[in-house]
C-alpha positions in Angstrom: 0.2 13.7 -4.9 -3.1 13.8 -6.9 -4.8 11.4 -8.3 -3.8 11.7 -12.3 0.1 11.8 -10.9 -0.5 8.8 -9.0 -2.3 6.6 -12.1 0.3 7.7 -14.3 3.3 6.6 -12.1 1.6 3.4 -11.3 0.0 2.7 -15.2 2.9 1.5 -16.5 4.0 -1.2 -13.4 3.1 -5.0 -12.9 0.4 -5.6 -10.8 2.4 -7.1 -8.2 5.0 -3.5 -8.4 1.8 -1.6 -8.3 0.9 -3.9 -4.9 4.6 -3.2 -3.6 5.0 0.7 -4.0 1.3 0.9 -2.7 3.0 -0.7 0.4 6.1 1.4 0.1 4.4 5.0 -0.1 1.8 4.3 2.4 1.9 3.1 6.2 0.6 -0.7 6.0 -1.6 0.0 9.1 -3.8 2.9 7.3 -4.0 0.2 3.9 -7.5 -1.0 4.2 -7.8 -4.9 2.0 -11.3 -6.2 1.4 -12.5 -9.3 -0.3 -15.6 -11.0 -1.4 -13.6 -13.9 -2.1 -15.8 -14.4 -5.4 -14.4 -16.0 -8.8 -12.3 -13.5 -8.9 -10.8 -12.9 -5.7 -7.5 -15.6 -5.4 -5.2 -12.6 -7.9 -5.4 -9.7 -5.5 -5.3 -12.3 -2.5 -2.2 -14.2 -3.8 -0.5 -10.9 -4.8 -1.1 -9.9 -1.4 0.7 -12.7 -0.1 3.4 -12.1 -1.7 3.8 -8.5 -1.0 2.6 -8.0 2.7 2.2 -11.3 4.3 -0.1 -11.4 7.2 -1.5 -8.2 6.2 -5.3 -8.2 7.5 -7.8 -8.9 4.9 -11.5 -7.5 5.5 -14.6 -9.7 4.8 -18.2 -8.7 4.6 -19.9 -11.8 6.2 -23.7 -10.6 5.0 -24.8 -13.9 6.6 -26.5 -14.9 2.7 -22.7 -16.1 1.5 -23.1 -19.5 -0.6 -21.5 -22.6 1.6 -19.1 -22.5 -1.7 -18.1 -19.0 -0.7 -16.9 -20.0 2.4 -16.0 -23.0 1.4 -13.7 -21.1 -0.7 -12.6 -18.5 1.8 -11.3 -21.3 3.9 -9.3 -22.8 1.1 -7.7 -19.8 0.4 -6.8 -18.8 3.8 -5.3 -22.1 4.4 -3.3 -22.0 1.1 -2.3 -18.6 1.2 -1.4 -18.2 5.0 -4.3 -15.2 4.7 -5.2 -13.2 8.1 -9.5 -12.4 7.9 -11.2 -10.6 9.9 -15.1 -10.5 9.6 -16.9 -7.6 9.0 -20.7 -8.1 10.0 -23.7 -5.8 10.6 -25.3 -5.2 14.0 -27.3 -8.3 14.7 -30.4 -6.9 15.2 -30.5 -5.2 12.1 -29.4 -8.5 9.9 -31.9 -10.4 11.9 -34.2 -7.3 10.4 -33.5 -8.2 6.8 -33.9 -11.9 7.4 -37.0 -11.8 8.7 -38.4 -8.7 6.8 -36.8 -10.6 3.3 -35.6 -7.3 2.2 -33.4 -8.9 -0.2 -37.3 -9.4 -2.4 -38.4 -5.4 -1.8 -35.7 -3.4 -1.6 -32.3 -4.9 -2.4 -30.7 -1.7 -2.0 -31.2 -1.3 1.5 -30.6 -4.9 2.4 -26.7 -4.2 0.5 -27.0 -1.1 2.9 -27.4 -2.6 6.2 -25.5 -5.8 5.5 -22.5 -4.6 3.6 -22.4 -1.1 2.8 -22.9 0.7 6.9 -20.6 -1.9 8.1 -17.7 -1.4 5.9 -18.4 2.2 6.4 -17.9 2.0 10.2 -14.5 0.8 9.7 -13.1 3.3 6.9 -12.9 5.9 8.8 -9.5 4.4 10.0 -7.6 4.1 6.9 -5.9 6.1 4.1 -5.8 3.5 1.1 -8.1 1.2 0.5 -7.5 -1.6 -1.9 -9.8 -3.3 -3.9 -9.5 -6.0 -6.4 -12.7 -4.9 -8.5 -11.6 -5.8 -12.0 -12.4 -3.5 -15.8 -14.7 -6.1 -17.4 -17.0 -7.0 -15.4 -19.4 -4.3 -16.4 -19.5 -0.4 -17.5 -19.1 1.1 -14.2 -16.3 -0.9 -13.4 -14.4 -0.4 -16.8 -14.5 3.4 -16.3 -13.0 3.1 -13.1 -8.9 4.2 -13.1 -6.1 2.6 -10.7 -6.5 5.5 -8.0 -9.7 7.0 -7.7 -11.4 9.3 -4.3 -14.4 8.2 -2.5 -15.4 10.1 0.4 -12.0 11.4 1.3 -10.7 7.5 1.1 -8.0 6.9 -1.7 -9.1 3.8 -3.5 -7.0 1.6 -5.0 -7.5 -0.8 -8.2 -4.3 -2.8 -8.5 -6.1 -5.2 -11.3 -8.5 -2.6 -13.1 -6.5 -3.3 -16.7 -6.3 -7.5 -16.0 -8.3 -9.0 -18.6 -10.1 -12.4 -18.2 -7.8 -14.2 -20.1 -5.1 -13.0 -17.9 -6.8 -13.4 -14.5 -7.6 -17.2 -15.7 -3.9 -17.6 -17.2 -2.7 -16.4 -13.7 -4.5 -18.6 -11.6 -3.2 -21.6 -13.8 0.0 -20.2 -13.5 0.2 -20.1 -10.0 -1.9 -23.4 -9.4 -4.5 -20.9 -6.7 -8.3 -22.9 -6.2 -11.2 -22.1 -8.4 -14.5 -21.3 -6.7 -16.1 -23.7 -6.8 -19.6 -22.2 -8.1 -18.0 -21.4 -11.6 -18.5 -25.3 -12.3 -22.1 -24.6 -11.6 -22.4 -21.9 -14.0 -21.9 -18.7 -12.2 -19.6 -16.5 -13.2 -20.0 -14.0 -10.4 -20.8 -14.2 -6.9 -22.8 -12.4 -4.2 -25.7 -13.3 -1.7 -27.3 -16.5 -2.5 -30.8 -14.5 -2.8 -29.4 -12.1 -5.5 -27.5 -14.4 -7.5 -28.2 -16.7 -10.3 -26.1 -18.4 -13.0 -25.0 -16.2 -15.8 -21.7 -15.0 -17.5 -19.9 -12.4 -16.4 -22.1 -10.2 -13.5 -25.3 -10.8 -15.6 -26.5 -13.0 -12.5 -26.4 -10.9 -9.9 -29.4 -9.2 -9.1 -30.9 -10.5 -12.1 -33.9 -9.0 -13.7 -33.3 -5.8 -12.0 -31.7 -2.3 -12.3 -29.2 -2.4 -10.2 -25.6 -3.8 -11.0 -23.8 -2.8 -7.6 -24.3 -3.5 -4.4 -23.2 -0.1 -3.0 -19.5 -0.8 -1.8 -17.8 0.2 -5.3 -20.4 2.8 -6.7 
């Protein structure tokens, strides 16, 4: 089916129908699930829950994570009954960026080697790939539809169209945890060396031209 059929049969559904007939059309095993568990992670991860319990959820452990954002991971696996499975970079070249600082000279290739080439070494095995990236957290992500194509992966944004005021009313409404760095002022969440308080994604690499890390581009 192509890709304008598929966001106009899905447009008009919840986002927990969208998260159901995803699971319905496609063969749970090729439905590849990542999470930052950021601010914004506990809809997709609850709606999950719901829909395909015990399906495998997909973390990028850069090794820079906040102690809040594992904190946080851990909360949410507990509550939720959530299956995680790390996804890391070879050691030698995250010792490399450690020791180098990349994170200071080149922040795109420290997203590279820590997140981007390991998530890539796993694609190859799916169809689907789902992805709770939400429309207003900045430009890029607004233009972004419900199915998109990346590099012969269909990518799925169940949540594209949730507002904040929705996200926030849903978390009340199902009682899910709140990170616990949004008390401390940040909004959004990524490596501890590229994030600083601020609303919205205005923290993350601050100062700098660059508003993705590479994954979502």
């Amino acid at each position: 089916m192509k890709i304008a059929s598929l966001n106009n049969e899905y447009r008009s559904l919840s986002y927990q129908e969208r998260l159901s007939r995803l699971f319905e059309a496609f063969t749970a095993e090729k439905i590849l699930v990542t999470s930052s568990f950021g601010t914004t992670s506990m809809v997709l991860l609850h709606l999950l829950s719901k829909v395909k319990p015990g399906h495998t959820v997909h973390f990028i452990d850069t090794s820079y994570h906040f102690p809040e954002t594992l904190a946080y991971r851990d909360q949410l696996v507990e509550q939720l009954g959530l299956k995680v499975v790390e996804v890391k970079a070879e050691k030698k070249k995250n010792r490399f960026t450690r020791e180098n600082q990349t994170w200071r000279f080149n922040q795109d290739l420290c997203c590279f080697i820590n997140k981007v080439e390991p998530l890539d070494k796993i694609k190859g095995g799916y169809d689907v790939w789902i992805s709770g990236v939400l429309g207003f957290q900045n430009i890029h992500r607004k233009n972004l539809e419900i199915f998109d194509k990346k590099e012969g992966l269909l990518k799925f944004h169940p949540l594209i169209d949730m507002t904040k005021e929705d996200l926030n009313l849903y978390r009340q409404l199902f009682e899910l945890p709140t990170h616990e760095l949004i008390h401390k002022g940040y909004d959004s969440v990524g490596c501890k060396h590229c994030t600083k308080k601020g609303r919205g994604r205005e923290g993350r690499w601050f100062d700098l031209d660059k508003t993705e890390c590479g994954i979502h581009d």
